[in-house]
MIDOSE-1310 file (N, C-alpha, C; in nm, 2 decimals, decimal comma, always signed):
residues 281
xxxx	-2,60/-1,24/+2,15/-2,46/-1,21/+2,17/-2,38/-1,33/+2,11; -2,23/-1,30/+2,04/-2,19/-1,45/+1,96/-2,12/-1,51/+2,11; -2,08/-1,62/+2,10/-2,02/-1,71/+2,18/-1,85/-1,70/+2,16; -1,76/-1,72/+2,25/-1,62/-1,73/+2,23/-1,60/-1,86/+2,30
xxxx	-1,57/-1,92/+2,23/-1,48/-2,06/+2,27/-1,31/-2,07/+2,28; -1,24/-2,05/+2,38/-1,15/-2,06/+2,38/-1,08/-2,18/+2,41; -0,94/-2,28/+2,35/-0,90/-2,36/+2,36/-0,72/-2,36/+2,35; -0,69/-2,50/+2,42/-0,55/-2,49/+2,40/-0,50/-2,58/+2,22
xxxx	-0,58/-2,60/+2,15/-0,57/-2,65/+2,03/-0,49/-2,59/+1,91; -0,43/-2,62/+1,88/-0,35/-2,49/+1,81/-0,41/-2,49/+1,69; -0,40/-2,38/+1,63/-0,52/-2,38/+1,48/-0,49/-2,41/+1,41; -0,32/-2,47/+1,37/-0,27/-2,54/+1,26/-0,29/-2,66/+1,28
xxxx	-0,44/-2,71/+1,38/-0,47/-2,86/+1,38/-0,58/-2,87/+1,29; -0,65/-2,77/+1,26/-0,75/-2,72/+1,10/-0,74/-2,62/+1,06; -0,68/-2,58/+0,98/-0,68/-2,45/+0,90/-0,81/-2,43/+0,81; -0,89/-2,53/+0,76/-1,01/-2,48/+0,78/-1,07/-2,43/+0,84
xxxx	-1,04/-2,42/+1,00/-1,14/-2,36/+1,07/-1,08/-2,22/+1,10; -0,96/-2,21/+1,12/-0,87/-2,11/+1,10/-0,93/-2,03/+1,01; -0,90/-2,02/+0,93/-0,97/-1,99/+0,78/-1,14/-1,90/+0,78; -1,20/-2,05/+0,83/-1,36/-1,96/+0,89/-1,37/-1,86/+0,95
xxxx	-1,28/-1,88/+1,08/-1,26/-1,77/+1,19/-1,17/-1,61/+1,15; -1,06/-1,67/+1,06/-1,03/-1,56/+1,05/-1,17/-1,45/+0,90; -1,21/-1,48/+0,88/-1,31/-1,42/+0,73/-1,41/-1,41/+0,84; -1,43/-1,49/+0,96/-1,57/-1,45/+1,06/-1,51/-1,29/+1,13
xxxx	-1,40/-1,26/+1,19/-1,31/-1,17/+1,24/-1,34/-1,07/+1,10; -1,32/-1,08/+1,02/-1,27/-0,98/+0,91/-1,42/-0,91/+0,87; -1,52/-1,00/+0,87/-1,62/-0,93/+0,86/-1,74/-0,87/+0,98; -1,70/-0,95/+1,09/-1,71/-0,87/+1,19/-1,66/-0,76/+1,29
xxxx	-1,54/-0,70/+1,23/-1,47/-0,61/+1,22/-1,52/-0,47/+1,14; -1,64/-0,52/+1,04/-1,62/-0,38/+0,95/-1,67/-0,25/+1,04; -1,74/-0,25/+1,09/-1,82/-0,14/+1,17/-1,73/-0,08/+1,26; -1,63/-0,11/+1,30/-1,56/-0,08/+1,41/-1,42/-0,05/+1,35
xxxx	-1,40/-0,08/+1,20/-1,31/-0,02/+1,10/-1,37/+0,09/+1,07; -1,50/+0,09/+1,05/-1,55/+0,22/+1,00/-1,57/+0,32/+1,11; -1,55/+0,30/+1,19/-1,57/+0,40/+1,30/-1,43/+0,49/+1,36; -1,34/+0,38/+1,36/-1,20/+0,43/+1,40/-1,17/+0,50/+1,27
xxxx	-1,21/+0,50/+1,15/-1,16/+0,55/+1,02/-1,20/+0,69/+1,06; -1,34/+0,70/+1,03/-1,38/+0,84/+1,03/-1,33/+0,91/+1,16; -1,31/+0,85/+1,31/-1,24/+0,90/+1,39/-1,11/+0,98/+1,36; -1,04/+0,87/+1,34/-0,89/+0,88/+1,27/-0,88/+1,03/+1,19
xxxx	-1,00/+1,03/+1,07/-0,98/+1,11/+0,97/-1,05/+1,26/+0,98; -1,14/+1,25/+1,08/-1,17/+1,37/+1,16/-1,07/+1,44/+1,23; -0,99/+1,40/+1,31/-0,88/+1,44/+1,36/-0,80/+1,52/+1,29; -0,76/+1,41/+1,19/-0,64/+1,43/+1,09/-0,70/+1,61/+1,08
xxxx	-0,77/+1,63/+1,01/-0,85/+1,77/+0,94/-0,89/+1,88/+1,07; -0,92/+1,86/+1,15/-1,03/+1,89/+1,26/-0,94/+2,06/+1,31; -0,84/+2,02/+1,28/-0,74/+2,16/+1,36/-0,63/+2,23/+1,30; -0,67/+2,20/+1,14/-0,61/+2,22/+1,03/-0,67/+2,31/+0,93
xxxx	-0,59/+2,42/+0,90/-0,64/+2,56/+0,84/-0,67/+2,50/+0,71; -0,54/+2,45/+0,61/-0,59/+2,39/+0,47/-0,63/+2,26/+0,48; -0,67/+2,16/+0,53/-0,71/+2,06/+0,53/-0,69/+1,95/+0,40; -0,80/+1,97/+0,36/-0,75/+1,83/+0,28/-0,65/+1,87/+0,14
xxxx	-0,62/+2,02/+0,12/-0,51/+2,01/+0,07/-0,38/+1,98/+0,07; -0,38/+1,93/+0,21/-0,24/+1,87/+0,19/-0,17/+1,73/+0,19; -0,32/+1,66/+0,11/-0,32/+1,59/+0,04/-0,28/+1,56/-0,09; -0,25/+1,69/-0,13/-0,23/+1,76/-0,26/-0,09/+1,75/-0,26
xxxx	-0,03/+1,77/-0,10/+0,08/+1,92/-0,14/+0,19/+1,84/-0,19; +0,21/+1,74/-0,11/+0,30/+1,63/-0,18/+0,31/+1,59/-0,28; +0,23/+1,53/-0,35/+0,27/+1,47/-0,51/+0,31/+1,62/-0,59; +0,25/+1,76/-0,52/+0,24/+1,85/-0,61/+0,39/+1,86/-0,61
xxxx	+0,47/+1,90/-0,50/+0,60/+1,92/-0,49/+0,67/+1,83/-0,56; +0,66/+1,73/-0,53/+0,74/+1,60/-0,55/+0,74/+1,61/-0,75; +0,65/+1,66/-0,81/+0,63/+1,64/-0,96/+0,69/+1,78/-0,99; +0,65/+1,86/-0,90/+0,72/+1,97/-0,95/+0,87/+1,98/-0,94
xxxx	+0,95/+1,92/-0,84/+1,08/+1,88/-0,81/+1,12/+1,82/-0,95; +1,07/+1,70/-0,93/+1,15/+1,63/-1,06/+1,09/+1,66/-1,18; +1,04/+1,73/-1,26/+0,97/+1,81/-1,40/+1,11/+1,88/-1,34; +1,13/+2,00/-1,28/+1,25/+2,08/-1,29/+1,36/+2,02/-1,32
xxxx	+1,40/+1,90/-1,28/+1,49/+1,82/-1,25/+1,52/+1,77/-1,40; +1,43/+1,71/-1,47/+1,44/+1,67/-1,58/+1,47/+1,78/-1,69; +1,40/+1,88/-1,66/+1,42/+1,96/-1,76/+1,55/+2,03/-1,78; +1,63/+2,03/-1,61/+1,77/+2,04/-1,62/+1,86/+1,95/-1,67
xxxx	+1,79/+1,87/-1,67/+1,87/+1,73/-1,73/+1,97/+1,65/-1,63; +1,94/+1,68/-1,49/+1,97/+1,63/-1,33/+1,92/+1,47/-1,37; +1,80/+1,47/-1,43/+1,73/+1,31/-1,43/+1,70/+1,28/-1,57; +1,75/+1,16/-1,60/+1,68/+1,10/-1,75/+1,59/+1,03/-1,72
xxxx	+1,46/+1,07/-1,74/+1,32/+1,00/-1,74/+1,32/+0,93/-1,88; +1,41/+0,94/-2,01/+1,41/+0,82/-2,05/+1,26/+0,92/-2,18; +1,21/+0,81/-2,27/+1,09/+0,88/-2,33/+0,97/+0,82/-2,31; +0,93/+0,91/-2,23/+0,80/+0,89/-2,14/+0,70/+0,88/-2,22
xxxx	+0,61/+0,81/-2,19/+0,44/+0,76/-2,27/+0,36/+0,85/-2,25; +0,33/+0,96/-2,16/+0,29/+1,04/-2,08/+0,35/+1,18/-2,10; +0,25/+1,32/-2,10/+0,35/+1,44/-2,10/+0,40/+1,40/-1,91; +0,52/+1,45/-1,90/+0,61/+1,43/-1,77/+0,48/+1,40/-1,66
xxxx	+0,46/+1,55/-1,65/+0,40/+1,55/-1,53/+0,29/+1,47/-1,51; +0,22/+1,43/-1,59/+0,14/+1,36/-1,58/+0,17/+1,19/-1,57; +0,31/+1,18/-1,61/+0,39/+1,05/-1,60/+0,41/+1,05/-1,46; +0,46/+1,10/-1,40/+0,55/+1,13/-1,28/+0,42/+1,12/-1,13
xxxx	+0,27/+1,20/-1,17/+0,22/+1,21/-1,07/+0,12/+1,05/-1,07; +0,12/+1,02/-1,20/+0,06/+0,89/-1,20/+0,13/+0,81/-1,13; +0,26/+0,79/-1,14/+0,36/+0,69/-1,04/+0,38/+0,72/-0,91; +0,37/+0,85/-0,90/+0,34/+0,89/-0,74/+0,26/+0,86/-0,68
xxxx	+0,11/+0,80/-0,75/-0,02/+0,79/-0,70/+0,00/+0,61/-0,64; +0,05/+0,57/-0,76/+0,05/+0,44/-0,76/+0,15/+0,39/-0,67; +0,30/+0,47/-0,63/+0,39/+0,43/-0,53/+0,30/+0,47/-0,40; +0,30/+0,57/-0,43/+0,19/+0,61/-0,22/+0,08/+0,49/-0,21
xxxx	+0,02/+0,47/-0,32/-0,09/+0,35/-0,24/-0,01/+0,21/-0,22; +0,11/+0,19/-0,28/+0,18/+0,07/-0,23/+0,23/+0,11/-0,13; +0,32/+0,21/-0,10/+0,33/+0,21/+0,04/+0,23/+0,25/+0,19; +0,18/+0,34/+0,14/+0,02/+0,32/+0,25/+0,00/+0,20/+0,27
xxxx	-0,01/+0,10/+0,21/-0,08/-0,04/+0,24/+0,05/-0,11/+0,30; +0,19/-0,09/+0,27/+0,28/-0,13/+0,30/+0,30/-0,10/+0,47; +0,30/+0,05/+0,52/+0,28/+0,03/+0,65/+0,17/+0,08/+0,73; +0,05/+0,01/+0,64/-0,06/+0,05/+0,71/-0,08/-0,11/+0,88
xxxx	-0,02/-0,16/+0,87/-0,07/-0,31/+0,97/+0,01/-0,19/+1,06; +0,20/-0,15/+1,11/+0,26/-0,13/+1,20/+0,21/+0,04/+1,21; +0,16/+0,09/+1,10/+0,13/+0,21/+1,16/-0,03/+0,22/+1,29; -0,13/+0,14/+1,23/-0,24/+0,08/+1,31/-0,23/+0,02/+1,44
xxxx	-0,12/-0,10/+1,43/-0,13/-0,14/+1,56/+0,01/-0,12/+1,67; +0,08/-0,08/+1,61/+0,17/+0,03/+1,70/+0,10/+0,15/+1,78; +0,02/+0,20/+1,71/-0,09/+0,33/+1,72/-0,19/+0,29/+1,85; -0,18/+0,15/+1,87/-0,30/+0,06/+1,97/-0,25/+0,04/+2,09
xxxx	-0,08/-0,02/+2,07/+0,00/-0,08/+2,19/-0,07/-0,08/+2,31; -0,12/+0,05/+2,38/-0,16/+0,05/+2,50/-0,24/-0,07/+2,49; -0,33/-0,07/+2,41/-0,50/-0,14/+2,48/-0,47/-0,27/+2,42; -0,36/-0,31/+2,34/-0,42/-0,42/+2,26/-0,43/-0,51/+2,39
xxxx	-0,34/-0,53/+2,48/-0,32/-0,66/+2,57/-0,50/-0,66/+2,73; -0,54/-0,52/+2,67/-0,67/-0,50/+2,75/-0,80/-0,53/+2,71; -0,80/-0,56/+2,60/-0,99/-0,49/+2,50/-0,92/-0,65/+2,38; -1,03/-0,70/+2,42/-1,06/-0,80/+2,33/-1,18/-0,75/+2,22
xxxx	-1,09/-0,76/+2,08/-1,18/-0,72/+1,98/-1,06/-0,80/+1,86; -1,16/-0,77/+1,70/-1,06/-0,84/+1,64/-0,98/-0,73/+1,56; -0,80/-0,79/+1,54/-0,76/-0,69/+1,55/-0,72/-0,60/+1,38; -0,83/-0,66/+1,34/-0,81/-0,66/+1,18/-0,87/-0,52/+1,12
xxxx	-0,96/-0,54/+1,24/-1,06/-0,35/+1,24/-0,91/-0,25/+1,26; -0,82/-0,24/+1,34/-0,75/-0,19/+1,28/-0,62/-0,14/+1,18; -0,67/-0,23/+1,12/-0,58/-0,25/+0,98/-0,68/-0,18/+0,88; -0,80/-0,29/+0,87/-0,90/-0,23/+0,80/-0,90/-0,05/+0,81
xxxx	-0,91/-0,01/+0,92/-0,97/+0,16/+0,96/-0,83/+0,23/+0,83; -0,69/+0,15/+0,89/-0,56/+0,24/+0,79/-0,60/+0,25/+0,68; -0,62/+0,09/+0,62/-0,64/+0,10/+0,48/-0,72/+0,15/+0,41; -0,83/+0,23/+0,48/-0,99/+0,28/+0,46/-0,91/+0,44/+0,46
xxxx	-0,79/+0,46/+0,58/-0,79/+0,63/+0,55/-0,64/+0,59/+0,42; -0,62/+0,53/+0,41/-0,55/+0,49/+0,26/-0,61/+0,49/+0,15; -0,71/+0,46/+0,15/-0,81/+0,46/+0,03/-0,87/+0,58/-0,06; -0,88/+0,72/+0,11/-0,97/+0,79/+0,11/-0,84/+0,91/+0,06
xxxx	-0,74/+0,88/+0,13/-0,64/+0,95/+0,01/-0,61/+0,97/-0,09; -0,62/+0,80/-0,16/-0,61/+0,78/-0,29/-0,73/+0,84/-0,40; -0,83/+0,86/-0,34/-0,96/+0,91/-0,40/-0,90/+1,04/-0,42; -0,85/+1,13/-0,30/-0,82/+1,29/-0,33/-0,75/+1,31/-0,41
xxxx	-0,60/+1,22/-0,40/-0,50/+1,21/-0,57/-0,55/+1,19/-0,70; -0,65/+1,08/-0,66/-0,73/+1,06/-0,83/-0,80/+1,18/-0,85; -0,83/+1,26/-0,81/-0,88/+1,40/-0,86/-0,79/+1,48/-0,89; -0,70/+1,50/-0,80/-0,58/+1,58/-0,87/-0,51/+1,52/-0,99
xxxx	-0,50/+1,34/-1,04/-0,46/+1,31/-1,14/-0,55/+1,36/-1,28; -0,69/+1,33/-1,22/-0,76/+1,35/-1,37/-0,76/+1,52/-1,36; -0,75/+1,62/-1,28/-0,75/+1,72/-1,35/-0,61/+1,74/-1,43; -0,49/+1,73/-1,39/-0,37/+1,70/-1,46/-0,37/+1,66/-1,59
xxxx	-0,44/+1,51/-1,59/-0,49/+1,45/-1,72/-0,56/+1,55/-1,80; -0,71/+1,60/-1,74/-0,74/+1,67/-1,83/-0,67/+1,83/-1,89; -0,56/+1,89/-1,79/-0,49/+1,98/-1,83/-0,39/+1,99/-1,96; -0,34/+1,85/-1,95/-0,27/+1,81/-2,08/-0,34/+1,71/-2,16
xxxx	-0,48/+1,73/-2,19/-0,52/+1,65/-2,25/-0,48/+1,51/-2,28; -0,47/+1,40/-2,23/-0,44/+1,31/-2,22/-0,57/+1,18/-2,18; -0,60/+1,13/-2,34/-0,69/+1,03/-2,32/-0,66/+0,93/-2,24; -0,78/+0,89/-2,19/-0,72/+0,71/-2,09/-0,81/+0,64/-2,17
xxxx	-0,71/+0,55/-2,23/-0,76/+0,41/-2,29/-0,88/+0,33/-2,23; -1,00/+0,25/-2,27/-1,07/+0,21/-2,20/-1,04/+0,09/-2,13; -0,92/+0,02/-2,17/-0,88/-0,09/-2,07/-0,83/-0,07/-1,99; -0,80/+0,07/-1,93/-0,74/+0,12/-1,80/-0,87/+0,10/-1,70
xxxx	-1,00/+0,14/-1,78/-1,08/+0,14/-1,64/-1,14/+0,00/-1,60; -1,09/-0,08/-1,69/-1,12/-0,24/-1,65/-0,97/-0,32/-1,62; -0,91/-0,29/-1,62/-0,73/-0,40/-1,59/-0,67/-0,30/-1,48; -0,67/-0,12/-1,50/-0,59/-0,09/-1,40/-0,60/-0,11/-1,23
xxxx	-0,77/-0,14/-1,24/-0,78/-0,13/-1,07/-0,73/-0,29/-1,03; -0,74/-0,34/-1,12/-0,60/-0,54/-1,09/-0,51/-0,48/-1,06; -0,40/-0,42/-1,11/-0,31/-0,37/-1,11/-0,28/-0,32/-0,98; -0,37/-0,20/-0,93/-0,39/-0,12/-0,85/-0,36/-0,20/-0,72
xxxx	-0,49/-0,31/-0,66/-0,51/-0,41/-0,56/-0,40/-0,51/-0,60; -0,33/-0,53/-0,67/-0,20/-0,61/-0,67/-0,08/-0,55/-0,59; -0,09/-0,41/-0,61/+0,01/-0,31/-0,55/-0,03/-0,29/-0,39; -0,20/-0,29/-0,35/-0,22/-0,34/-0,19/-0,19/-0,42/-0,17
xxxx	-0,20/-0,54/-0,24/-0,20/-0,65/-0,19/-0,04/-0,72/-0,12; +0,03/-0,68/-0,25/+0,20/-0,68/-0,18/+0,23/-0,59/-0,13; +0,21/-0,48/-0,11/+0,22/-0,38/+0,04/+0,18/-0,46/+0,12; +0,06/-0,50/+0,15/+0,00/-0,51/+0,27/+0,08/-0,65/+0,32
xxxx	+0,08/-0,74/+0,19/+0,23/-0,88/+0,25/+0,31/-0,86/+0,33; +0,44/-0,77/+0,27/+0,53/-0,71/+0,36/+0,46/-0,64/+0,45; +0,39/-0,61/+0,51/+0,35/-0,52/+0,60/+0,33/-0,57/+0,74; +0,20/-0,70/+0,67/+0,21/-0,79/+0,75/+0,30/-0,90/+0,83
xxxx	+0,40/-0,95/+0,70/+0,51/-1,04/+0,73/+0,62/-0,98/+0,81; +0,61/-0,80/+0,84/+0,67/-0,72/+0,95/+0,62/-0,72/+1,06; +0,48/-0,70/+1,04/+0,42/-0,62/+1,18/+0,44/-0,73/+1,31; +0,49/-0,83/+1,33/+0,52/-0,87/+1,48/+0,63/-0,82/+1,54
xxxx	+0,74/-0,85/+1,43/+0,89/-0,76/+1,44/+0,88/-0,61/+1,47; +0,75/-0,53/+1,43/+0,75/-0,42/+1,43/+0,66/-0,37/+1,55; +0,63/-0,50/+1,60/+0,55/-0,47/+1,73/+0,64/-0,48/+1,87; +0,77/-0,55/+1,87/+0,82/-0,55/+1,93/+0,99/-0,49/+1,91
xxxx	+1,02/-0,43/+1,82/+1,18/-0,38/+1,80/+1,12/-0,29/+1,70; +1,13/-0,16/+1,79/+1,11/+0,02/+1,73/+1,19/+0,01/+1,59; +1,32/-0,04/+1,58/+1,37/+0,00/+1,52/+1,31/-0,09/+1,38; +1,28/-0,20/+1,37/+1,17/-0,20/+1,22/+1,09/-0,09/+1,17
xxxx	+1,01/-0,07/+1,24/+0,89/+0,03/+1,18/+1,00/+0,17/+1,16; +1,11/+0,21/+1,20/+1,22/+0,30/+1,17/+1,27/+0,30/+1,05; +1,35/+0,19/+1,08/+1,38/+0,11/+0,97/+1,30/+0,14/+0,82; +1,16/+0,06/+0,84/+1,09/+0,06/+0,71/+1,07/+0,19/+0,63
xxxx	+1,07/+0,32/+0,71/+1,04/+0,42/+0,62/+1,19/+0,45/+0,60; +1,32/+0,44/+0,63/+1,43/+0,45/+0,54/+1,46/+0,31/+0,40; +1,40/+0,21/+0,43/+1,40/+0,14/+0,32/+1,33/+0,18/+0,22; +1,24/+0,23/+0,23/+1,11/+0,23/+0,13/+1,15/+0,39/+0,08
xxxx	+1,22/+0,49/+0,14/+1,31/+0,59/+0,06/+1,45/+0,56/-0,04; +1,48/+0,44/-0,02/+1,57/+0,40/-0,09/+1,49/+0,34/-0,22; +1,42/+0,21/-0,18/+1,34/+0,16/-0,26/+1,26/+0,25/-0,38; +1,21/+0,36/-0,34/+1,16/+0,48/-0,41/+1,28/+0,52/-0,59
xxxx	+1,34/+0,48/-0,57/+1,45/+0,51/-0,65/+1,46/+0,40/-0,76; +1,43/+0,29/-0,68/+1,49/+0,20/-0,75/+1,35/+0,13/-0,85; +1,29/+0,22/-0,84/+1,08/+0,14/-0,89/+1,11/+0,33/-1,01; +1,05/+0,25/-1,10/+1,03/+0,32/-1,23/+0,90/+0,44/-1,18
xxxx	+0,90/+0,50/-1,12/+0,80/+0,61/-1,05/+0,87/+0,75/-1,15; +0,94/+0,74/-1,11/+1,01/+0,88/-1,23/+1,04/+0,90/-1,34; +1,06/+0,80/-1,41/+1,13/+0,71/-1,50/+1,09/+0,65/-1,57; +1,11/+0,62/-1,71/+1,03/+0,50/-1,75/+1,18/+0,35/-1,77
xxxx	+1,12/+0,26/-1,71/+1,25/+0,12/-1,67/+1,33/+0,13/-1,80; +1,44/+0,12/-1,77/+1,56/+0,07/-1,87/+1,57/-0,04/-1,87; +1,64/-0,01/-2,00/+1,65/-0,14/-2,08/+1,77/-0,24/-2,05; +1,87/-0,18/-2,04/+2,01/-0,32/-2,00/+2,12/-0,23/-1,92
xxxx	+2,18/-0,26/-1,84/+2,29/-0,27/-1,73/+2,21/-0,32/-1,60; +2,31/-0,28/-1,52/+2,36/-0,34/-1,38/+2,17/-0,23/-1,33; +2,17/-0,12/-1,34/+2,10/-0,05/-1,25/+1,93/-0,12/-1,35; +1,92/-0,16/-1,45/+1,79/-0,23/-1,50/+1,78/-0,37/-1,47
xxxx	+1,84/-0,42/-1,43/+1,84/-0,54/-1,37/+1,80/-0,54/-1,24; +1,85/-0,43/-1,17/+1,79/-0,42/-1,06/+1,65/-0,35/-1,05; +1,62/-0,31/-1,13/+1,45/-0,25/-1,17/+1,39/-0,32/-1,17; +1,40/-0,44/-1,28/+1,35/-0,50/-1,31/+1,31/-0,63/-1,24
xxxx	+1,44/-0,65/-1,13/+1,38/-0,73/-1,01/+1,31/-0,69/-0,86; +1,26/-0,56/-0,90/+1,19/-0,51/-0,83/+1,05/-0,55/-0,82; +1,00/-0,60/-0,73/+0,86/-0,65/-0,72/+0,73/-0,54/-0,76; +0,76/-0,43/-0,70/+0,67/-0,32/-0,73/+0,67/-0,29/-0,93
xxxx	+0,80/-0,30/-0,95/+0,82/-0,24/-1,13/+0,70/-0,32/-1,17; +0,65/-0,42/-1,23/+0,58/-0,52/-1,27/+0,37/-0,44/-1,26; +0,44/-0,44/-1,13/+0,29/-0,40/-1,11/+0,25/-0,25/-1,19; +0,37/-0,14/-1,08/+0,31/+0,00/-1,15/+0,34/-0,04/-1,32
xxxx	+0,47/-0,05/-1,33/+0,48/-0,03/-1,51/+0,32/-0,04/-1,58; +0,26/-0,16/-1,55/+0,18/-0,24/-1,59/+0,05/-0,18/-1,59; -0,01/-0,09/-1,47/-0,06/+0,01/-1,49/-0,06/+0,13/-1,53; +0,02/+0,21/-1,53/+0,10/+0,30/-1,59/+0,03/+0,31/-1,76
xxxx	+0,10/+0,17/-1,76/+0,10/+0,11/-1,96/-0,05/+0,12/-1,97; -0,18/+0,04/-1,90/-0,30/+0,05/-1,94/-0,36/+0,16/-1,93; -0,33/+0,31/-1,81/-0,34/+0,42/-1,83/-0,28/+0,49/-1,99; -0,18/+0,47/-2,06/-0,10/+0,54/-2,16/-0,22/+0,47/-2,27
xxxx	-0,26/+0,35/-2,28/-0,27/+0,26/-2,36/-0,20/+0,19/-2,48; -0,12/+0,16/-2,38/-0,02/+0,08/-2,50/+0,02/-0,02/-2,41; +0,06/-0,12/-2,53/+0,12/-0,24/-2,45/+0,20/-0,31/-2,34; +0,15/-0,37/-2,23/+0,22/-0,37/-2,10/+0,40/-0,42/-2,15
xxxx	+0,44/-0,39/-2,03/+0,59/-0,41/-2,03/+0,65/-0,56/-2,02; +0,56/-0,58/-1,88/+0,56/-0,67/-1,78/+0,47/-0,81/-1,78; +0,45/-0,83/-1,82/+0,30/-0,94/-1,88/+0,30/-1,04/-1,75; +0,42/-1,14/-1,81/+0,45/-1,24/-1,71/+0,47/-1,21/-1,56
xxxx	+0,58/-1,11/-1,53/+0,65/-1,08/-1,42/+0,48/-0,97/-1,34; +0,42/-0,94/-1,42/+0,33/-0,90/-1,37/+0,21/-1,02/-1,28; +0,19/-1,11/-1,38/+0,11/-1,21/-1,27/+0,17/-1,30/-1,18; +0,28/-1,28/-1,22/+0,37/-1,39/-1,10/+0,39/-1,31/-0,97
xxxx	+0,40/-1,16/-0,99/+0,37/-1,08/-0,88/+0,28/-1,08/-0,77; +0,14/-1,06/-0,88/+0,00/-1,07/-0,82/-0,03/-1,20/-0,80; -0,01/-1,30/-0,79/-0,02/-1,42/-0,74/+0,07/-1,50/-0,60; +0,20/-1,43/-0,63/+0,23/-1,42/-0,48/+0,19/-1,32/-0,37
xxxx	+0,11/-1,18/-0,42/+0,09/-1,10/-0,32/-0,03/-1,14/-0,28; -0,07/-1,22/-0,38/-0,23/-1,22/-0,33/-0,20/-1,38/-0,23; -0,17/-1,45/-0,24/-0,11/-1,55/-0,12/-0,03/-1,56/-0,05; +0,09/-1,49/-0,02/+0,12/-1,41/+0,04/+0,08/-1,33/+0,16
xxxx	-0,04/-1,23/+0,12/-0,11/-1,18/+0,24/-0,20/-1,29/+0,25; -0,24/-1,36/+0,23/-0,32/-1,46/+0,36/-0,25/-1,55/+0,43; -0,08/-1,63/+0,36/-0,02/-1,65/+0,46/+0,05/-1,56/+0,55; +0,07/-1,43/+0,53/+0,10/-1,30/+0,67/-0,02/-1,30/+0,73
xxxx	-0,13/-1,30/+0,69/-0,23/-1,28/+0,76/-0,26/-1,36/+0,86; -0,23/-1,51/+0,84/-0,25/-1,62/+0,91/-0,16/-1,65/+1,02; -0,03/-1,59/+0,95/+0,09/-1,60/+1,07/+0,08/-1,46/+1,14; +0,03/-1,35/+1,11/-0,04/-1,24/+1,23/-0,12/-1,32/+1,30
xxxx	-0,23/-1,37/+1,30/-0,26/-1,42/+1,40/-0,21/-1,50/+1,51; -0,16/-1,63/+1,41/-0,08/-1,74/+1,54/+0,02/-1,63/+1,58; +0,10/-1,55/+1,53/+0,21/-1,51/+1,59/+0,11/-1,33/+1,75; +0,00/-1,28/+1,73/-0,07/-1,21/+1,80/-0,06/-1,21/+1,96
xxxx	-0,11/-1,34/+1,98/-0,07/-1,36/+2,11/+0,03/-1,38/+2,19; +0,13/-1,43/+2,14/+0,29/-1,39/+2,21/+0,33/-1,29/+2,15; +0,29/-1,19/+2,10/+0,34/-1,07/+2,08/+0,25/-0,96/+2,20; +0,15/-0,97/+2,21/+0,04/-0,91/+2,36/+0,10/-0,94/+2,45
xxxx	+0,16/-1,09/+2,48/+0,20/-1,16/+2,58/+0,34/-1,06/+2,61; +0,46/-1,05/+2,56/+0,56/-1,00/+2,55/+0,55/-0,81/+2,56; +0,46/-0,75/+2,49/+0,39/-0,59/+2,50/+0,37/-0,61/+2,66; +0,28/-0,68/+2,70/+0,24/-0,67/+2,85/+0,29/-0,68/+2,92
x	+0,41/-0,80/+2,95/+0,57/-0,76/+3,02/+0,62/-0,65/+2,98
């Protein structure tokens, strides 16, 4: 059986050991991520006539909406790299896995509230379990994308299957930042986790998902300082096979998301227990 040593030391007296402990937690967590997952995702299906098609049903509407849209000329998608649909469902794929990972921490441990302040375990298994039925989503879309792909014939470059999955976990990775740099706020005031899914419908608009990014005014400026543009464009582009957009704004992205989520991650923890503390009042 492992040992727990508890102390009044605060962990910002070694973050090395912080460090240890949290990657000891993370990997002693996996089995009990995998269990809540398949739990979770049993559910999900278990009492459901179409089941995993309506994993489908969304991107399908959503492409089929705006393809109509464009073709009315409602939306300028601008001249796409991509036949539309195949533009459109690709960025859909790529926006849902940034947002899954975005509120996968408050959807998990909101989903816990009761037991967190009862059951000592670590609490990363349920993050991990979200991100695992996030994953398991994104697998279903990537089949509906490559048959798409192959409907309209549309080759994928071979540097898509070696750069896009960077790309891909750069777009977890800053979801999961914000997610985390929320989830205390969203553990204690409803109205964040409310909140986040009307931001992230606005946000939707303003990330080149429909679109391909413009070039100059007031509304490309705001594109373009969009943290997400950088990433998807950037995949997107190594899917089409042509030259990224984004080069720079692309790794300066991925280098704060990827440190980033380990400082959210670190301040989830120190910040964990006065948030149990305060649930339990």
């Amino acid at each position: 059986m492992g040992e727990t040593v508890y102390s009044s030391e605060s962990y910002l007296a070694s973050p090395s050991a912080m460090i240890a402990l949290m990657c000891r937690d993370l990997l002693g967590s996996r089995e009990l991520a995998w269990r809540l997952m398949a739990r979770d995702l049993s559910a999900r299906y278990r009492q459901s006539l179409l089941g995993f098609i309506w994993a489908f049903a969304t991107p399908i509407f959503m492409v089929a909406a705006l393809t109509l849209a464009v073709d009315a000329k409602l939306v300028n998608a601008g001249n796409t790299s991509l036949p539309y649909p195949a533009f459109v469902l690709l960025g859909m794929v790529l926006w849902q896995t940034f947002t899954d990972a975005l509120n996968a921490p408050a959807q998990a441990m909101i989903g816990a509230k009761t037991f967190l302040a009862r059951l000592k375990f670590p609490h990363e298994a349920l993050i991990l379990a979200k991100l695992g039925e996030a994953a398991f989503d994104f697998m279903i879309k990537l089949a509906l994308l490559a048959g798409v792909f192959l409907w309209f014939g549309v080759p994928v470059a071979w540097p898509a299957f070696v750069l896009a999955p960077l790309a891909l976990m750069a777009l977890v990775l800053l979801g999961l930042f914000i997610g985390l740099l929320l989830l205390p706020l969203a553990l204690l005031i409803e109205d964040v986790s409310r909140g986040l899914g009307l931001a992230t419908a606005i946000w939707f608009w303003f990330t080149p998902v429909a679109y391909e990014a413009p070039g100059d005014g007031l509304f490309a400026l705001i594109v373009r300082l969009n943290p997400v543009t950088p990433l998807l464009s950037t995949a997107r582009d190594l899917v089409a096979g042509r030259a990224a957009s984004f080069v720079l704004e692309f790794w300066i992205v991925s280098a704060v998301a990827a440190l980033g989520t380990l400082v959210a991650w670190a301040g989830f923890r120190l910040a964990m227990p006065f948030v149990i503390e305060r649930i339990g009042h």
